[in-house]
C-alpha positions in Angstrom: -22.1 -129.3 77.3 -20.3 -130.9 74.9 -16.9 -130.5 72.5 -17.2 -129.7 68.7 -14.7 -129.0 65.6 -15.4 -126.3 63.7 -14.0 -126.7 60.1 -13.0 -124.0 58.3 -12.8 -124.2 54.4 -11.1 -121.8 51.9 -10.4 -121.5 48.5 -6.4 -121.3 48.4 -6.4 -119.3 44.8 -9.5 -116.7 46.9 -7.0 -116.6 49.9 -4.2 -115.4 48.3 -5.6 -112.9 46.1 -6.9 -111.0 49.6 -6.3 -107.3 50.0 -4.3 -106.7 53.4 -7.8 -105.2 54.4 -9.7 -108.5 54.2 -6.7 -110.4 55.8 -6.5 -108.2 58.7 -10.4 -108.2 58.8 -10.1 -112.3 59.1 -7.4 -111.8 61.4 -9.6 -109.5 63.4 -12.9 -112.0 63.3 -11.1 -115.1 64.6 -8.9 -113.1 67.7 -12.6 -112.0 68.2 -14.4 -115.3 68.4 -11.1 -116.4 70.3 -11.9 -113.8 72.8 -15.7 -114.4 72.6 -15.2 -118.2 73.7 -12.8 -117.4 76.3 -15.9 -115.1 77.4 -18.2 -117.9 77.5 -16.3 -120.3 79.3 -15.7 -122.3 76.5 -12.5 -123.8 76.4 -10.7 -123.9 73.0 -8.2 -127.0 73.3 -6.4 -126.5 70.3 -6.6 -124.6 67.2 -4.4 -124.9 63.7 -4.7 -123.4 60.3 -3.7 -125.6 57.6 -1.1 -125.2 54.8 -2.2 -125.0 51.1 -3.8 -127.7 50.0 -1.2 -127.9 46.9 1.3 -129.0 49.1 -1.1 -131.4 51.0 0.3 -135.2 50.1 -2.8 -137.4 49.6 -3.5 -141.6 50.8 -5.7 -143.3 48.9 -6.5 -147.3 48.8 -6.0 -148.7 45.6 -8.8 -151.2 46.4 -6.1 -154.3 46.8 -5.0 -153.9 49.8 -2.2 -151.5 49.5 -2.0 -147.4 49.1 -1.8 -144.8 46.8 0.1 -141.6 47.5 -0.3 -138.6 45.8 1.0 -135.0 46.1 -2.0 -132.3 46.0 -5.6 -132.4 47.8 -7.9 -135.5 48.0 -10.5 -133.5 46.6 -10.5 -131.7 43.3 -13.0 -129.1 44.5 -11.5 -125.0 45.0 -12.2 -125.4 48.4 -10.2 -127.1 50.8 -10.1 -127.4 54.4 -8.2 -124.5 55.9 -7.6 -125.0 59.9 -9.8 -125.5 62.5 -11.0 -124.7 66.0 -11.3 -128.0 68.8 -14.4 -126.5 71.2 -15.4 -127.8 74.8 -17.8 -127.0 77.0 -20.9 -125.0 74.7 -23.7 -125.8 73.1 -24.3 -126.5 69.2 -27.0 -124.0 69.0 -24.5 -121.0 70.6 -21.3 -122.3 68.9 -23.2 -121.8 65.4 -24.0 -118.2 66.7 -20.6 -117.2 67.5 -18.8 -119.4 64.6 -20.8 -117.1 62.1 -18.5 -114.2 62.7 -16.2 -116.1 60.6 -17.8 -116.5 57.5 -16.0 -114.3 55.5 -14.4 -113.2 52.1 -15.4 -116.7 50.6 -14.7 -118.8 53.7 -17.2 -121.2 54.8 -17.8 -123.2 58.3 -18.6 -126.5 59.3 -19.3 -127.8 62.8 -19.4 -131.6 64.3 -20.1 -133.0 67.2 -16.5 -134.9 68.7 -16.1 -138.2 69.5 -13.0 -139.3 71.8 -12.0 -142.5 71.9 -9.7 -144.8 74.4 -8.7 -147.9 73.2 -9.8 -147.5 69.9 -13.7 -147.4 70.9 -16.0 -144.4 71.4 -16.5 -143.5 74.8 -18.6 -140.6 74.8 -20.8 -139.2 72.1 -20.7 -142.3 69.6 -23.9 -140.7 68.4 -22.3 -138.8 66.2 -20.9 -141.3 64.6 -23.9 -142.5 62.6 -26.4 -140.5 60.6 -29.5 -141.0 61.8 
């Protein structure tokens, strides 16, 4: 078994505009895929949801060595990265099964394969670092 992030991308301007239905109906699909992991067996080691990507602060090279730093997203796209759930112990095939549940009111999902590192190398799952 192996450890995965899910990403979870919103658009903020979508988000706020929610009825309290749809919130408490995204409320209710993540305590349920909270629930459903714990179920499994699968250990979720830490989960976060993200502020508004308006107030994000962005750092960028500026290609000579130094940095940029900007206020707002990196990306001028709508939608932004939202939160995210740290998975252990499942499979890729059952985590895109149960992660579907949260695909919601605009929302999409992405899921990676983790790499940790000690030392500053990859110890376990360096696969996943390249694309082929």
């Amino acid at each position: 078994m192996a450890e995965f992030t899910v990403v979870l991308y919103r658009d903020d301007a979508r988000d706020a505009a929610l009825t309290a239905e749809e919130r408490e109906r995204a409320y209710a699909a993540h305590s349920g895929f909270q629930q459903h992991c714990a179920d499994q067996g699968w250990e979720i080691v830490t989960t976060r949801a993200l502020g508004v990507a308006a107030r994000a602060r962005s750092l960028r090279s500026d290609g000579r060595a130094g940095v940029v730093v900007t206020d707002g997203p990196y990306a001028e796209t709508a939608e932004q990265v939202a939160g995210f759930y740290l998975v252990a112990r499942t499979s890729l095939e059952a985590l895109t099964e149960a992660a579907s549940a949260l695909v919601l009111n605009g929302e999409s999902v992405e899921i990676r394969r983790t790499v940790r590192f000690v030392d500053g190398l990859p110890v376990d799952g360096d696969d996943a670092l390249t694309a082929s």
